[in-house]
Every structure is written in structure tokens, then in C-alpha cells.
C-alpha positions as CSV (number, residue, x, y, z in Angstrom):
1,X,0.0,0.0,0.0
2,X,0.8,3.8,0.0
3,X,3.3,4.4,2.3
4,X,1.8,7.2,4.9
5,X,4.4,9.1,6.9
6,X,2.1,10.3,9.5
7,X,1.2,6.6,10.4
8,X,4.3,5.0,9.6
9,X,4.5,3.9,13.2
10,X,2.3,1.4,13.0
11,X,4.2,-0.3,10.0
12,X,6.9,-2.1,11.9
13,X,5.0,-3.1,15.4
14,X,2.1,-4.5,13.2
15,X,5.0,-6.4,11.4
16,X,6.5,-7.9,14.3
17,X,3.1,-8.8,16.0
18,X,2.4,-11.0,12.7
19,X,5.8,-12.4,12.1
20,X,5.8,-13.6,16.2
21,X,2.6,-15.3,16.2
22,X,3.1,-16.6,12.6
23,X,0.4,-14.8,11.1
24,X,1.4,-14.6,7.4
25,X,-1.6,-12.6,5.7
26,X,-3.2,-9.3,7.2
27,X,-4.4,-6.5,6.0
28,X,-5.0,-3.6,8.3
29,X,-6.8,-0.3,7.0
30,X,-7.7,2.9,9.6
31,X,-10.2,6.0,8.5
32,X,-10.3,8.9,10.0
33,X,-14.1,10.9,10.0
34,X,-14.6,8.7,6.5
35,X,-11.2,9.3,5.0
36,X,-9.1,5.7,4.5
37,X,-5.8,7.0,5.6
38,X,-4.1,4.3,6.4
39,X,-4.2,0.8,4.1
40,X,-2.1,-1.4,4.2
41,X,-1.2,-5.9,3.6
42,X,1.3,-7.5,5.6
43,X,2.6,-10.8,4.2
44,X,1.5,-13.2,1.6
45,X,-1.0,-14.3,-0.6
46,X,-0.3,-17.7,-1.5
47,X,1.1,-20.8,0.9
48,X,4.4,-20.9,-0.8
49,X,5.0,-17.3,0.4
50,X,5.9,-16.1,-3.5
51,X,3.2,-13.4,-4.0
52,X,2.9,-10.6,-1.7
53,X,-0.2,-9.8,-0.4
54,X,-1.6,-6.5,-1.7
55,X,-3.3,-3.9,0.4
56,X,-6.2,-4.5,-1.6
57,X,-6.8,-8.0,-0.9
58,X,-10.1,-9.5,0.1
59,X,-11.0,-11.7,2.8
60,X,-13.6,-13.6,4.2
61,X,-14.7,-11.3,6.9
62,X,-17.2,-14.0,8.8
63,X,-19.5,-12.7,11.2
64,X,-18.9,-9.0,10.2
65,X,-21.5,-10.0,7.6
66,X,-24.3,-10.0,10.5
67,X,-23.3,-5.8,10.6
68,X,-24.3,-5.8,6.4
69,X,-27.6,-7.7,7.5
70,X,-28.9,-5.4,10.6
71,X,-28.2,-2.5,8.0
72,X,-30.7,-3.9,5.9
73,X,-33.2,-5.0,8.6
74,X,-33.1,-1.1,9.8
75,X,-33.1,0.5,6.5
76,X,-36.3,-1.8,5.5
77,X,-37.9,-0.4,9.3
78,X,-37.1,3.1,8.3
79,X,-38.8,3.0,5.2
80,X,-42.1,1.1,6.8
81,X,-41.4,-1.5,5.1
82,X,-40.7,-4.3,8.0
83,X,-41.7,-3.8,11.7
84,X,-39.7,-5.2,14.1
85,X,-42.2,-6.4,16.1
86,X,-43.8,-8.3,13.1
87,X,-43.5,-12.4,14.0
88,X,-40.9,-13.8,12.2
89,X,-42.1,-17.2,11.6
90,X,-46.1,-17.4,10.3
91,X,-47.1,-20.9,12.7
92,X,-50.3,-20.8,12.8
93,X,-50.6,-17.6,15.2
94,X,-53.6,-15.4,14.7
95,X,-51.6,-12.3,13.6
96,X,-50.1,-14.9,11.7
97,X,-45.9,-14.3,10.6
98,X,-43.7,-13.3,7.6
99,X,-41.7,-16.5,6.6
100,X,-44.2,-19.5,5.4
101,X,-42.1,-22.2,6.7
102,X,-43.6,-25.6,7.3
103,X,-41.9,-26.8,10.0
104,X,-39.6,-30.5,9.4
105,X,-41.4,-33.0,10.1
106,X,-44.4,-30.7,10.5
107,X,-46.8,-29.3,10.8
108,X,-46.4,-28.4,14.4
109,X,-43.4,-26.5,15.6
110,X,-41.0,-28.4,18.0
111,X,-41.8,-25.5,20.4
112,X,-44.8,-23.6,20.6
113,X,-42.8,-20.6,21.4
114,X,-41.1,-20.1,18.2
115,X,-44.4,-18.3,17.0
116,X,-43.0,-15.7,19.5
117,X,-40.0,-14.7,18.0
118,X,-40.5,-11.1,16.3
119,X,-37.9,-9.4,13.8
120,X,-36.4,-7.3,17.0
121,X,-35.6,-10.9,18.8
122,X,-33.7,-11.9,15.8
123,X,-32.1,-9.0,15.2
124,X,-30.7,-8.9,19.2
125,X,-30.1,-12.5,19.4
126,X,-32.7,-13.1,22.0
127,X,-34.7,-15.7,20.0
128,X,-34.3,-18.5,22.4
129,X,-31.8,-20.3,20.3
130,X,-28.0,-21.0,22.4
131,X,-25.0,-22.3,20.4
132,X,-23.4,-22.7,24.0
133,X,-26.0,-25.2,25.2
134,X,-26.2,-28.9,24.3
135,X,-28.2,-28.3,21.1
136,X,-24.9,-26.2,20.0
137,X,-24.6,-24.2,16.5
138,X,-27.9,-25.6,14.6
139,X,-26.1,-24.1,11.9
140,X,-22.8,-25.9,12.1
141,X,-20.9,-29.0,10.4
142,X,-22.5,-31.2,12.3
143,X,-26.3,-30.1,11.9
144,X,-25.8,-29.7,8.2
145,X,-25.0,-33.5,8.0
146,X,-27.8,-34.3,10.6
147,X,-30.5,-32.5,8.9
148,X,-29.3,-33.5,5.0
149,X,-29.7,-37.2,6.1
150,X,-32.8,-36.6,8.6
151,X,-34.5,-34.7,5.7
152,X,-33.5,-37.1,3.2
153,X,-31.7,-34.5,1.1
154,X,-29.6,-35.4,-2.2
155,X,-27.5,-32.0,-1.0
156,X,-26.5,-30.0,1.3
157,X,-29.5,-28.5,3.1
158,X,-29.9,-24.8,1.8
159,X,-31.1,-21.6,4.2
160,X,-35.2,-22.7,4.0
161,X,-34.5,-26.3,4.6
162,X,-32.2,-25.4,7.7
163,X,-35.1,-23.0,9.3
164,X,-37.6,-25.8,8.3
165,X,-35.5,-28.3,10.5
166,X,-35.0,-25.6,13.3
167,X,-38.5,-25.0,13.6
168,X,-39.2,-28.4,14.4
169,X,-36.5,-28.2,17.5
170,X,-36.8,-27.1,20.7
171,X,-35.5,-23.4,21.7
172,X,-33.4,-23.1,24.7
173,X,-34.6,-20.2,26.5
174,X,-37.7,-18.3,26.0
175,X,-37.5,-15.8,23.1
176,X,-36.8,-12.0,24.8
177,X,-35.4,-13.9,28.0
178,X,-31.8,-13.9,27.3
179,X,-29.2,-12.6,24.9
180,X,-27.4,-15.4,23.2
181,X,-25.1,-14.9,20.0
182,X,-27.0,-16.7,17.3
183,X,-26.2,-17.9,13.8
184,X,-29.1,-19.6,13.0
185,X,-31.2,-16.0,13.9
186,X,-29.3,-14.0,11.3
187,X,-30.0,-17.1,9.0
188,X,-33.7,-16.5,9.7
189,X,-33.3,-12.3,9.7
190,X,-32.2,-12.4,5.9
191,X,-34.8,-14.4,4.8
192,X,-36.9,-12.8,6.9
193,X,-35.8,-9.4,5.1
194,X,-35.6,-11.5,1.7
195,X,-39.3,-11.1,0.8
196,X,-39.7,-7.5,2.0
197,X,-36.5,-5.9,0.0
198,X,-37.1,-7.7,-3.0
199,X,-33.6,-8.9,-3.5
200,X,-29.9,-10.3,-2.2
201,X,-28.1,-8.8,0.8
202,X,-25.0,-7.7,-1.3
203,X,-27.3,-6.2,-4.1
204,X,-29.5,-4.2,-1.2
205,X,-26.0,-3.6,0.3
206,X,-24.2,-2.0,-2.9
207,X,-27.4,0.0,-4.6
208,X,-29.3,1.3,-0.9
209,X,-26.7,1.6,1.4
210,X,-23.3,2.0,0.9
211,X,-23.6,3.2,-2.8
212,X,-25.9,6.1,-1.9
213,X,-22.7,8.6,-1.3
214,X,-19.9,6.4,-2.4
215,X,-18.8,5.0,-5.0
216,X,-16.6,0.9,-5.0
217,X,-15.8,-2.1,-7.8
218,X,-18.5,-4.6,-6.8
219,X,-14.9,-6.9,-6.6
220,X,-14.7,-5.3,-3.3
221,X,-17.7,-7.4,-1.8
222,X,-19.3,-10.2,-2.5
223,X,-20.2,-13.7,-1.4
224,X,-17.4,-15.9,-1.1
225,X,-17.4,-19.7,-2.1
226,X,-16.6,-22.9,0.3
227,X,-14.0,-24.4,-2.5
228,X,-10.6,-23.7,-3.2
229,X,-11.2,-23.5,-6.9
230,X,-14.1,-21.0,-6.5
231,X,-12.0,-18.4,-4.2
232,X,-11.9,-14.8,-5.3
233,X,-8.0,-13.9,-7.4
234,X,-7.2,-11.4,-4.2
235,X,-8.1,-13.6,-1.2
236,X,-5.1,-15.2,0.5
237,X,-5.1,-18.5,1.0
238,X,-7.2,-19.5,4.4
239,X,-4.5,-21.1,7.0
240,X,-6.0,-23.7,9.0
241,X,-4.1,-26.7,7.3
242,X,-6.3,-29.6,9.1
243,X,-7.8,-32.3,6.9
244,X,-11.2,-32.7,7.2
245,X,-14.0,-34.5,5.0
246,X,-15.1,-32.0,1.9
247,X,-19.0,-32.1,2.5
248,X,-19.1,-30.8,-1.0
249,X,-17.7,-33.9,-2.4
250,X,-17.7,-36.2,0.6
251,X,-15.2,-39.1,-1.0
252,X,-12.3,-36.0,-0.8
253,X,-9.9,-34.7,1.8
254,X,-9.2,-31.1,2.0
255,X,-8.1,-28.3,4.4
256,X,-11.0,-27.6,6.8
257,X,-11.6,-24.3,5.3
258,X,-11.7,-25.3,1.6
259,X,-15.0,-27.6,1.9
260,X,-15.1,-28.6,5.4
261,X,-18.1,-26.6,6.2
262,X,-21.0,-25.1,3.8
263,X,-19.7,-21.7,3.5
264,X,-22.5,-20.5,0.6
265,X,-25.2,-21.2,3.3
266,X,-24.0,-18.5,5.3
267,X,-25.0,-16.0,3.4
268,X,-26.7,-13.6,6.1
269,X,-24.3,-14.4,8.5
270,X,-20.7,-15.0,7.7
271,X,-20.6,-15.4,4.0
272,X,-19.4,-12.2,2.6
273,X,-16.0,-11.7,1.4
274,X,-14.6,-7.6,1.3
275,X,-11.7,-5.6,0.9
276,X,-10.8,-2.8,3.9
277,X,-12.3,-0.5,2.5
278,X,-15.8,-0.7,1.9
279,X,-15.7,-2.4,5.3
280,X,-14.2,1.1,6.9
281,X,-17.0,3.2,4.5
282,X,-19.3,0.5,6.4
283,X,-18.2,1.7,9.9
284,X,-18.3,5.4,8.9
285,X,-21.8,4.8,8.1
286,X,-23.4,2.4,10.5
287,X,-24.1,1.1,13.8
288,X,-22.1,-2.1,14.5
289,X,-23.3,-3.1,17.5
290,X,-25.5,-2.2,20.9
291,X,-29.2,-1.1,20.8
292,X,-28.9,1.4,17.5
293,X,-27.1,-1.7,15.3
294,X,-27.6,-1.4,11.9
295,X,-29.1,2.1,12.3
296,X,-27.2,5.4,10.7
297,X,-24.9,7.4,12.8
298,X,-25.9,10.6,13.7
299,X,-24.0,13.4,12.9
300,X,-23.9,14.0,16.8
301,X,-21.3,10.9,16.9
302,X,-22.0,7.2,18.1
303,X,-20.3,5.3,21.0
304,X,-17.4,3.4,20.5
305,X,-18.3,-0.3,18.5
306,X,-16.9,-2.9,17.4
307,X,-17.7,-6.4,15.6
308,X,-15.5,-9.7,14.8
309,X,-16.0,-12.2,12.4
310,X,-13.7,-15.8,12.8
311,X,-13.9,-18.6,10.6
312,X,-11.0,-21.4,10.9
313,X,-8.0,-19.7,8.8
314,X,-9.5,-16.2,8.8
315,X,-10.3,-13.5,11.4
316,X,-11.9,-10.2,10.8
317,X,-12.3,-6.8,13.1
318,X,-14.3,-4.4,12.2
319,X,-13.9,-1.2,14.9
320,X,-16.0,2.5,14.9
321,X,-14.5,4.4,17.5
322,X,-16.2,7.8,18.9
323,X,-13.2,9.2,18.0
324,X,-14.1,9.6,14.6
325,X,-11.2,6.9,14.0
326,X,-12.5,3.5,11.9
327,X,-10.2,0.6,12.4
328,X,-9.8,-2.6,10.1
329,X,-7.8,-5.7,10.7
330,X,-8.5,-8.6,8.4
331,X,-5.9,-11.8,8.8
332,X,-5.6,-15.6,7.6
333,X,-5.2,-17.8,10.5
334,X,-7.6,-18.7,12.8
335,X,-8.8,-21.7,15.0
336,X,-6.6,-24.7,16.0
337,X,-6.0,-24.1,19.8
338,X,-2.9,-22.4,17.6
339,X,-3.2,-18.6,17.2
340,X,-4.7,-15.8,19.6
341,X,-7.1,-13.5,18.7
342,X,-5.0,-11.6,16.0
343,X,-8.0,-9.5,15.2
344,X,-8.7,-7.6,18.6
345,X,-4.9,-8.0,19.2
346,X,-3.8,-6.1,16.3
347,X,-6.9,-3.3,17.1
348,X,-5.4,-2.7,19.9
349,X,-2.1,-2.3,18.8
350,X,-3.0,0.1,16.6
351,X,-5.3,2.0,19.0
352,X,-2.4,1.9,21.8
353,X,0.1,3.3,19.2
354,X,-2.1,6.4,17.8
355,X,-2.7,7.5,21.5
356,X,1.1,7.2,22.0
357,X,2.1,8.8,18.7
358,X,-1.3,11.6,18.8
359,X,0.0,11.8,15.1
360,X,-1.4,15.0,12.8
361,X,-3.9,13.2,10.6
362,X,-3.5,12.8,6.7
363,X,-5.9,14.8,5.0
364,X,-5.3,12.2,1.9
365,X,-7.0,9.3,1.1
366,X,-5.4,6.1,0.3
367,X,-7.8,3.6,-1.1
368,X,-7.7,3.5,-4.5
369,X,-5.9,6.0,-7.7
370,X,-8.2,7.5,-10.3
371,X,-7.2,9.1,-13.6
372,X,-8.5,11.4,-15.3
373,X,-7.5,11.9,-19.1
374,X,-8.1,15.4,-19.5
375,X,-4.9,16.0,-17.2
376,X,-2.6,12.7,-18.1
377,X,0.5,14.7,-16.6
378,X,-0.4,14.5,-12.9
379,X,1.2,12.2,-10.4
380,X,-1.3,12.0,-7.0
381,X,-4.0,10.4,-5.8
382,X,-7.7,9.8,-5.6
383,X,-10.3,7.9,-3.4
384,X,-13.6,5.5,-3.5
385,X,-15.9,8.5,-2.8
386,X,-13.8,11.8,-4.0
387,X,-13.3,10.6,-8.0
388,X,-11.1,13.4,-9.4
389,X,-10.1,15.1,-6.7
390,X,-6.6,14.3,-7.0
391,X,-5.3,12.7,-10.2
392,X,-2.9,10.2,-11.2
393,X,-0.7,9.6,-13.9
394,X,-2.3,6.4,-16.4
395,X,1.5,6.1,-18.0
396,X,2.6,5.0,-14.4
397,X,0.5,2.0,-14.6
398,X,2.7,-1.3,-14.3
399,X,2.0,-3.2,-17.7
400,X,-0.8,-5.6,-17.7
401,X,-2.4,-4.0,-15.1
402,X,-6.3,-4.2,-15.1
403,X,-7.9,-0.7,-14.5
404,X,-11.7,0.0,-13.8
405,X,-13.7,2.5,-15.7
406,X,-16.3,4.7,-13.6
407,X,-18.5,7.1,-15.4
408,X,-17.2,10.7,-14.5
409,X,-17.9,14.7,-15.3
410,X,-14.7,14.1,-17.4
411,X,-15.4,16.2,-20.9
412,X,-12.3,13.9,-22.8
413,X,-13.0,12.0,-25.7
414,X,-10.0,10.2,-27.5
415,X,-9.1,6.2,-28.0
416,X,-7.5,4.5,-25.3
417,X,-4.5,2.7,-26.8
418,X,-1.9,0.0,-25.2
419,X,1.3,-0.3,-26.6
420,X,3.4,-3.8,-25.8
């Protein structure tokens, strides 16, 4: 990445941190009241430690997905298009319910009080359901393969078979009784939201809320894929080098994170993939966390948030600080009994260093370069949501590079030539 001398104090500690607990992918980005000033990658992108891992590179960011979904949820309340105190589930309850999902076996729910559980439950993880009991994640390996061969199912069960199953098992607590972090109720929120948005998370997320002020190459987020041969040209490779089953093709081996769990049926919940910074215009935008998640900051501030995301061989951290300063840290190994919690860890860090350094802030962004052919001389720089504001030169770009067109207020008209 751009090499920022105002935060160049963070470069070598962030270095060391990764090299001692043998982290060997990480990118870490920091904004500053919206501006990414600060982005950059640490390490490699493949396993052979040949290709170094750009500042642009895209990771599976896990549970930071669940921040995308309440965005949605409270974007469709604002509008009057959802209620949060709808019910989530329609079971047979005179006010009846927005999903119309038989529960499996049916038709009776395995718990009369999942006809209960409103939107708001869901959305606060106080739907009854408790991945720390005995029932566990009802989202995990293990019930994927329980309910594929209870159900009968050729495949892997998708999103409405897995809330068909779960309706037909008992909750844990009662819903409003307790706050338990849930999976399976972000799995249920998104289709919940599904019908009343009228399309995908990611397509809600890029045309009604992030794109509404700011500008980014869908390349930047999008759903990520369980196989190896599916991942995305800038992800790293995911370090957790276990062998487990592949439930994709269950006669194969591969490492855990390359088929050893259904990653496409976390779409709501831990499926996105994203580069730092649409995840930092994220956190400039929205409520991580607390009572006001998913809700747009105020221009009187917010309190200080945060949100993680961990899959085995990748863990994301996602920070909006009342400080006006956005952190990022995004790394590839997780999981194992093997590594600490390289996320918070390296939020810290840099939090500890800017309130030791108090550096003067860079009024330049960092994310991306734009050009504009009008003035081809220039040599600076440009960012996601100022196009043309600075300028850089298009003969500096190495050969073979791929660049993205955006339409602009640009008045040149010529032909665009490469010579080899």
C-alpha cells in the first residue's frame, strides 16, 4: 500500500506482532471521520510465500457479515417497510408471521414458542436459540450433516430447509429472555428481510446503502465460495491446514476451510468476502453493535463499537470508535487451539500506538488511484468516494495492469490505446 508518513509507526510493530505469532496474511486499514488514511497488507497471498499480499486484498470477513444484515433490517424499518415487532415465523398464530415455513417433520413446531419470535428478537439475538448449550450451532458442520440425512436431502440442506429443521427443535430459552449470539437467527433475519426488499443482501448492500454517497468495484464485496477452486484472485489463502471430509464432495480430503463446512449457506451471516475499504465506509456509516445496530450514525457521533468475524483460517475486526477513527484488521489464520485472537490483538495495537504517537492526521486518502484523461501529466491520488479530486498519472501503470472505468464529469473524448 501507499506508504503514509504520519502513520508510519504502525508499520513495523504491526510487522512484528504478525511475524511472532506466525500470522502470514493481514491487511489492516484505519479512516479517519470517513477518510481511508491508512491501508495497508502484511505478508502473503499464497502458501508458498511467493506473492505478496496487496493492500487490496479480500478476505472472508465471517461474522462482520451479520453488521451488512442489521443495516438492511433497519433500513427496511425506516422505510415502513418491515416492523420489528412483526413475527418472524407465520405458525399458525392469529396475527399470523412473515416466513411460510412448514416446519420439518411438521406441521407443528417443535416449540410452541417459536411463533414468538419477532424481527427485534432476531435481530438482538434473543430468540431462544444457544449455540453454547447442548443443542450447540444448529447451523454448524454437524447439523448440516444431521439434517441432510434426517431430511433425506440429495445435498446439502440450503437456508429454508435449515429453518424448516430448526423450527421443528426445541428453543433453549424463551424468546426476549436472554441474549445469546445466534447464527441460526441472522440465518432466519435475511430471509426474513428476503421477501420484504425484494432482493440479495449484497445487491441491497451496494445499490441502498453503501452506494448512496460512495462509489466501489463490486470486486470489493461479494459472497465468497466454500471451494478452493471458487475463491476470489485477491483472497489469500485461508491457513488452518487440518484435513477434514469435503462435504461438498464427501469421498475427498481437503483443508478444513476449503470444503469442510458449507460456507454458501452463510449468506446472512458469515458469508461475505470484502476488501478494507468498503468495510471502513461500512463503519463510517453504520451502527455495528448495541441497541442502535444497523441504524445510521448521527451526525452528533456514536459510541465506540466494534464487531469480529472468525472462521477457521481467517479473522476479521471491524472497529467504529467515537473518535471519529475506523479501524480494520483482516488476517488468515484462525482456529486450532494455535493462534490468539489476531484481530482484537492487532486493534489494539494500533489503537495503543495512535494514542502514544497523537500523530497529525493525513488529509489524503489512500484507497484507491483515479485518472483522469483530461490532465494525463499528474502524479497523486484519488479515493472511493472523491473521483477526481486528485489525479494520477495512467503512464505509471505497471504493464498488464487491469484498471476499472467509472462514469465521471470528465469532458475527454479520444481512443484509449496499449502499446506492448
Amino acid at each position: 500500500g501507499k506508504p503514509v508518513p504520519e502513520l508510519s509507526f504502525l508499520d513495523l510493530p504491526i510487522q512484528l506482532y504478525l511475524d511472532l505469532e506466525e500470522i502470514n496474511a493481514a491487511v489492516v486499514g484505519v479512516s479517519y471521520f470517513g477518510e481511508i488514511v491508512y491501508m495497508r497488507g502484511f505478508g502473503w497471498s499464497d502458501r508458498e510465500l511467493t506473492n505478496l499480499l496487496q493492500e487490496t486484498a479480500t478476505f472472508r470477513v465471517a461474522s462482520i457479515t451479520k453488521t451488512f444484515t442489521a443495516a438492511m433490517i433497519m433500513d427496511l424499518v425506516d422505510k415502513n417497510i418491515l416492523d420489528l415487532d412483526e413475527f418472524a415465523f407465520n405458525l399458525g398464530q392469529p396475527q399470523g408471521g412473515i416466513l411460510n415455513l412448514e416446519p420439518f417433520p411438521g406441521p407443528e413446531p417443535g416449540d410452541s414458542r417459536l411463533a414468538e419470535v419477532t424481527v427485534r428478537h432476531l435481530l438482538f439475538h434473543e430468540a431462544g436459540w444457544d449455540r453454547d448449550s447442548d443443542a450447540g450451532d444448529l447451523t454448524g458442520r454437524g447439523s448440516e450433516l444431521l439434517i441432510k440425512g434426517e431430511m433425506g436431502l440429495t445435498n446439502l440442506p440450503t437456508q429454508e430447509e435449515t429453518i424448516r429443521w430448526v423450527l421443528g427443535q426445541p428453543l433453549q430459552n424463551a424468546p426476549g429472555d436472554s441474549t445469546d449470539y445466534s447464527n441460526v437467527g441472522y440465518m432466519a433475519l435475511g430471509l426474513v428481510a428476503a421477501p420484504k426488499s425484494g432482493t440479495d443482501l449484497l445487491s441491497y448492500v451496494r445499490t441502498l446503502l453503501l452506494t448512496t454517497d460512495v462509489w466501489f468495484p463490486s470486486e470489493e464485496l461479494f459472497h465468497g465460495r466454500g471451494l478452493a477452486e471458487l475463491q476470489g484472485p485477491r483472497e489469500p489463502y485461508y491457513n488452518f491446514e487440518f484435513n477434514w471430509s469435503n462435504l461438498y464432495k464427501p469421498s475427498q480430503e481437503v483443508w478444513a476451510p476449503y470444503g469442510g463446512w458449507n460456507h454458501e449457506l452463510k449468506e446472512y451471516y458469515g458469508r461475505i468476502v470484502a476488501s478494507a475499504a468498503p468495510l471502513l465506509h461500512h463503519a463510517h456509516r453504520y451502527s455495528l453493535n448495541g441497541v442502535d445496530r444497523g441504524q445510521p450514525i448521527l451526525p452528533s457521533g456514536h459510541p465506540s463499537m466494534r464487531h469480529g468475524g472468525a472462521l477457521f483460517g481467517a479473522r476479521s475486526e471491524l472497529w467504529q470508535g467515537s473518535d471519529g477513527i475506523d479501524i480494520v484488521v483482516m488476517t488468515n489464520r484462525y482456529g486450532g487451539g494455535v493462534t490468539p485472537d489476531s484481530g482484537s490483538d492487532i486493534r489494539n495495537l494500533v489503537m495503543d500506538l495512535i494514542d502514544e504517537n497523537q500523530p497529525t492526521w493525513p488529509t489524503e486518502t489512500v484507497d484507491c488511484r483515479w485518472f483522469d484523461f483530461a490532465y494525463p501529466w499528474t502524479e497523486q491520488e484519488g479515493s472511493y468516494d472523491r473521483p477526481y479530486s486528485e489525479i494520477a498519472d495512467l503512464g505509471n501503470i505497471p504493464a498488464w495492469s487491469k484498471v476499472k472505468f467509472k462514469p465521471g464529469s470528465s469532458s475527454w473524448t479520444g481512443i484509449i490505446t496499449r502499446a506492448h
